[in-house]
N, C-alpha and C positions, 0 to 999 in steps of 0.2 A: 517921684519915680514915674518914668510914661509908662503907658498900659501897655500891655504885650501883643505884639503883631498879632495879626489875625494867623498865619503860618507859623509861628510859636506857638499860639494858643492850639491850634491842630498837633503838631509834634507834641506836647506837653500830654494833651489828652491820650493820642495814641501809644506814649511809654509806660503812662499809668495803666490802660491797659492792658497792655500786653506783661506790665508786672502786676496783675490779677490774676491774668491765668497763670504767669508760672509760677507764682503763690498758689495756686488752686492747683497745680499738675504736684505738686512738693508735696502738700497735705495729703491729697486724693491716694499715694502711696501708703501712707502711715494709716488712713481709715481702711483702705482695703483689709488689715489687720485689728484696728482695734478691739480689746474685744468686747464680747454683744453686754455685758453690764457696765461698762464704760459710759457704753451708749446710749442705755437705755440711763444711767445715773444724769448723763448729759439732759435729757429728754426732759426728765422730772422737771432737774432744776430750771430749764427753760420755761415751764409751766410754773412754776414756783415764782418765776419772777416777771411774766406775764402778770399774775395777781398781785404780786409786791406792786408793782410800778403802772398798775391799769390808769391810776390819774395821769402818768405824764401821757402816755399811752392817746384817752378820749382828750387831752388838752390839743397833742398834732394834729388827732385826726377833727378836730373844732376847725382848728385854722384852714384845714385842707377840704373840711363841706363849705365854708365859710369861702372861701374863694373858688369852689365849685359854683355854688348859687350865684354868687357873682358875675362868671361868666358865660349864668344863662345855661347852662347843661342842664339835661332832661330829669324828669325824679329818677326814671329807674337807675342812671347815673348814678347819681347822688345816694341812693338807699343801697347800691354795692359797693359804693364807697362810705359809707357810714358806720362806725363802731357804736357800740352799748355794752354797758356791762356785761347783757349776754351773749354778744359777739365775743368778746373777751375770754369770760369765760369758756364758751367752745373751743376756742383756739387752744387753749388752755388743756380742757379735756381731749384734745384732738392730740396733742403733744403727749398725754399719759397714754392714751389708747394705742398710737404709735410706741410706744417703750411695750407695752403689752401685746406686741404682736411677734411672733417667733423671725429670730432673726435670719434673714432670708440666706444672705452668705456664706457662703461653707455648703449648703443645703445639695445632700445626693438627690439629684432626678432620676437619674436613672442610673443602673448597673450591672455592667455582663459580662463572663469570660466566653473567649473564642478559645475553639479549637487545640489554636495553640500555646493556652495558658495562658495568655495575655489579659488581664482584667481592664476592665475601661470602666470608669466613671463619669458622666455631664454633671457637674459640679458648678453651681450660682458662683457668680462674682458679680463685683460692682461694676458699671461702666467705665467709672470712673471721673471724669469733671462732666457737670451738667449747670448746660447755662438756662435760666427760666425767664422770659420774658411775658410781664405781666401787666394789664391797664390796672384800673380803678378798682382792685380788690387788694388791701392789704390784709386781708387771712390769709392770700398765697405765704407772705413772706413767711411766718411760723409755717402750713402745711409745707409747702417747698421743703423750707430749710429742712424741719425734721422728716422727713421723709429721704429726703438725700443722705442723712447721717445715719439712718437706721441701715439702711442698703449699702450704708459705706464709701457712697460720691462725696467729693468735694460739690460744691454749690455755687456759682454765682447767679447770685438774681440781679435781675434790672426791671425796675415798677417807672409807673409813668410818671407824668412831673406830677399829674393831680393827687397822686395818693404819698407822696415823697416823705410828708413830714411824716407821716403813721407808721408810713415800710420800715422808718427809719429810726422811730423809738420803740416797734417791734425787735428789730434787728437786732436792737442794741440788747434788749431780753436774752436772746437766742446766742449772744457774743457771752453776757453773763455766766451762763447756764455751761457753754463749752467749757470757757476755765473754769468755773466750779468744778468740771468733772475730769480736768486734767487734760482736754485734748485742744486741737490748736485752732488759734483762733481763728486764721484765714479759711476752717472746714466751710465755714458758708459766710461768704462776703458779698454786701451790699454793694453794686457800683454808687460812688458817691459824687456820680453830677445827676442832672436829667439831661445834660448837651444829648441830643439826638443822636451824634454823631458816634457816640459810644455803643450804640446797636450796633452800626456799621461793622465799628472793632469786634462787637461780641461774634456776629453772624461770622464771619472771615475764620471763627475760632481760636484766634491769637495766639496765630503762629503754632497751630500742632494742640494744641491745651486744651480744647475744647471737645467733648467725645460726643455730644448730640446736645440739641436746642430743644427747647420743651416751648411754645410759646401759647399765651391764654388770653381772649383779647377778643376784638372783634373781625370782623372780616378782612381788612383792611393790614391790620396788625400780621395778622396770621398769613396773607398775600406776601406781603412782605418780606416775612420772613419764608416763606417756602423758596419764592423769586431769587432772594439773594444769599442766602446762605450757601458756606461751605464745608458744612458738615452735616448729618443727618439730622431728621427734624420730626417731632411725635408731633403730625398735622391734629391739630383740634380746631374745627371749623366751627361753622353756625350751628346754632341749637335747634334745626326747623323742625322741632320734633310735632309729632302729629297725635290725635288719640281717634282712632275709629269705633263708633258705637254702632253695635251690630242689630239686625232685628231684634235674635235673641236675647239682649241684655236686659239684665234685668231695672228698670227705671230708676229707682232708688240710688243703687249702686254709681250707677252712671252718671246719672247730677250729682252726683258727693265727689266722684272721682274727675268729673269735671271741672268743676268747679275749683277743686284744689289741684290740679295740673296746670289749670290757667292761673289765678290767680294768689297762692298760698306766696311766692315771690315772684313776679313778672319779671324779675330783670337777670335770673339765674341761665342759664343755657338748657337746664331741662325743661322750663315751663313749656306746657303746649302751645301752639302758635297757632295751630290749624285742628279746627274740629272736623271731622267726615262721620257722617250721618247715614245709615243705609237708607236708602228710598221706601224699599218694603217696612224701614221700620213701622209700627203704631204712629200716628199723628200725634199722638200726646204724648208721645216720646221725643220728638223734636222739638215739641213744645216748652214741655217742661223743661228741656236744656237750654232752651234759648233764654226761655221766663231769669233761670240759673242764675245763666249771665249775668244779664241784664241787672238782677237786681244784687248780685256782688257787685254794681260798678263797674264791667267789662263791656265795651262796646264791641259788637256785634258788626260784622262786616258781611252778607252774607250772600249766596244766591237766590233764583226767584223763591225758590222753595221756605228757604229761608224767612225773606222778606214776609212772605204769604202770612209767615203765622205770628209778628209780631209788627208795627209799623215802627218801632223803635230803631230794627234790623237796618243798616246802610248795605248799599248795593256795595260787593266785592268790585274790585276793580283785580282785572286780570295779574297786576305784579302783588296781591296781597297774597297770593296762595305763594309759597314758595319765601315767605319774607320772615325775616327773624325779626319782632317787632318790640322786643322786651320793655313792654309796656300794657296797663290793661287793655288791650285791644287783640281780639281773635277772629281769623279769619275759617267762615262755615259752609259745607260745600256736600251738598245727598249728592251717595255716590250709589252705582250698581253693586251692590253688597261686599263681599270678605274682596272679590276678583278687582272688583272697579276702585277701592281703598289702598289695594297693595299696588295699584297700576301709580296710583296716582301719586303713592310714597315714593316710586320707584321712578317718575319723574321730576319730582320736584321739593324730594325730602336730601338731608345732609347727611344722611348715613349715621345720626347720632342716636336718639332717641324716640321709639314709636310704640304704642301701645294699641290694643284690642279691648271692648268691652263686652263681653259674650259667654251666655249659658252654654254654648253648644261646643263643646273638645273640639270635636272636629275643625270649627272655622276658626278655633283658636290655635289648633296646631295648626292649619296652611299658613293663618299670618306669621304666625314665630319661625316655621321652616322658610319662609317666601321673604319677606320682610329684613334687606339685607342691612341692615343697622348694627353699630355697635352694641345698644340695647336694645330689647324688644321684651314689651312688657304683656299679661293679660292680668285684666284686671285689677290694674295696680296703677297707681298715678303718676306720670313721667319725670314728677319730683324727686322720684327714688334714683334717679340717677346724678350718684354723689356716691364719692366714695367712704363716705361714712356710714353710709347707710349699706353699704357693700361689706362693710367689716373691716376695710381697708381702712381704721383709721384716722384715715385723711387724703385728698389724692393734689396734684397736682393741676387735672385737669381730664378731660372726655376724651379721650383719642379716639379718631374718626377713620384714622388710617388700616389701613390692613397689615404692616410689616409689623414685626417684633411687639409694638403693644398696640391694644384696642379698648375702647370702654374707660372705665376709669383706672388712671394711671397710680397705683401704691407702690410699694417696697417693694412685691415682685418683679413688677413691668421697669422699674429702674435697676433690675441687675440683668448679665447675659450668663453667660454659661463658659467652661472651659471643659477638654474633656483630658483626665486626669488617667495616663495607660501604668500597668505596672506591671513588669515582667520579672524575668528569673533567667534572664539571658539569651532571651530570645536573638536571632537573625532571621531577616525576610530571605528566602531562596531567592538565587537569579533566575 
């Protein structure tokens, strides 16, 4: 038999798509209603068979570091792409912790009678179909999936070709786990090429089916998909998160909290990228941060100041501030106190994740009110932004945007609202 035109091969792709979503828009009705122990019975068993099946599981994801390292891709790459038992397991507890979280749907926000008897309720729903587009992380596909079935969306994900074989003895877990608990399979479907050109179809929404794009990825990834989409989209940009250490701070604190903001995982979206250093601080306060560094294995990018107190320190180059380098490498820069840190976040930070480290309320509340981030931390390491560590679970992803969701995105940020009137016979006067 000849192989199929290249324009077959196109038409073929694009039917099967567009019979995903309307598989995803048929389901995405029946989950708006499921109900919440269904779901949550769903959830367990997904978790359940994450541990059943964790060897087929690290066998894909072998093959899939295994042809990472081949083609020369960076560690921090390769370590977001890499499972372990305790990766496993997380997913796993991240799947029960989701079934333990009060099911958002249905949920009265708010409620009031007017005047004229009329009662009004803002009442959670689901969006409805959400499509998730994700590089080199296959814990999205367990967080994603359940996360969409608790809020009661339909799902489809699309992971990149490097994580394909893992997304995809994940999936098949999370396929498990639905019919175990009676609900349908297509609630969260894997696209099943890497063709590229299956983005194109998802972005487009296929044909009406698609209610918003969630996408998690690098700059690149995330351009893309803002650029061409046509449907709404939970922007999550770069992780230029920053940590400012303030005169005030107290030393200790501050190399502990440094230290594991840069380096606990470099290649996550909240590690810190850029240290800011107040001028006034003590000189053994920069010190000892830099020394920090240095001797966790982080190389040091730094200004003169910088420089001055260790020879180890490499001169910053002007595009290191502002750069998401998920890697051990951070970029150091003494700035004119709380004023000259928040200028500098406000020029050349992502709006994601920023932290304070400081005794003094005061300059901790200007950064947190000043400081227009989705998170903004004092005293706390800018690893904590994760939605599990939020309560949430499990998220999706950081949303960077300002519409409907921000920060990290759980069960809440994946439903809207309807507003539910009930009268007794009311008519409006002409």
């Amino acid at each position: 038999m000849s192989a199929a035109r290249p324009e077959q091969k196109s038409q073929d792709l694009r039917e099967a798509m567009f019979a995903i979503g309307r598989a995803a828009r048929v389901v995405a009705r029946a989950l708006a209603l499921a109900p919440t122990a269904t779901k949550n019975a769903a959830l367990r068993a997904m978790a359940a068979h994450l541990r059943q099946d964790s060897a087929v599981i690290l066998k894909a994801n072998a093959a899939d570091a295994e042809a990472a390292q081949a083609a020369g891709l960076a560690a921090s790459f390769i370590d977001r792409l890499r499972l372990t038992d305790e990766r496993i397991e997380a997913m796993a507890r991240g799947l029960e912790d989701i079934a333990e979280l009060p099911d958002p749907v249905g949920a009265v926000l708010s409620e009031w009678t007017r005047p004229n008897g009329l009662n009004i309720a803002r009442v959670r729903v689901p969006i409805g179909v959400i499509g998730i587009i994700y590089e080199s992380r296959p814990n999205v596909t367990a967080d994603a999936g359940g996360l969409c079935l608790k809020s009661g969306n339909a799902a489809i994900l699309r992971t990149g070709s490097d994580a394909f074989r893992s997304a995809s003895a994940i999936h098949a877990c999370l396929v498990a786990g639905l019919k175990a608990a009676g609900l349908p399979e297509d609630s969260i479907q894997l696209i099943p090429t890497t063709d590229r050109a299956a983005v194109g179809h998802l972005l487009s929404g296929l044909d009406g089916a698609v209610d918003v794009i969630v996408p998690r990825g690098g700059r690149s990834l995330v351009e893309r998909v803002q650029s061409d989409a046509r449907v709404p989209v939970f922007a999550h940009l770069e992780g230029i998160c920053h940590t400012y250490v303030d005169k005030a701070a107290d030393p200790v604190m501050a190399k502990d909290i440094v230290v594991n903001a840069k380096m606990r995982r470099t290649g996550v979206c909240g590690a810190t990228e850029c240290l800011l250093v107040d001028r006034a601080a003590p000189s053994e306060l920069l010190a000892g941060l830099v020394t920090a560094l240095l001797d966790a294995g982080c190389e040091v990018r730094g200004d003169e100041a910088a420089r001055a107190v260790d020879a180890r320190v490499k001169p910053a180059a002007t595009n290191d501030f502002g750069k998401e380098f998920l890697d051990s490498i951070i970029a150091l820069k003494t700035v004119e106190g709380v004023d000259g840190a928040i200028d500098h976040i406000t020029r050349l930070g992502s709006q994601h994740t920023d932290a304070i480290i400081t005794s003094d309320a005061a300059t901790a509340n200007q950064f947190l009110t000043q400081v227009d981030s989705a998170i903004v931390l004092h005293n706390a390491s800018t690893q904590f932004a994760d939605g599990g560590e939020f309560g949430f679970g499990a998220e999706i992803g950081i949303a960077t945007g300002k519409l409907h969701a921000r920060g990290p995105v759980g069960v809440e940020q994946l439903t809207s609202f309807k507003y539910v009137v009930r009268g007794s016979g009311q008519i409006r006067p002409g």
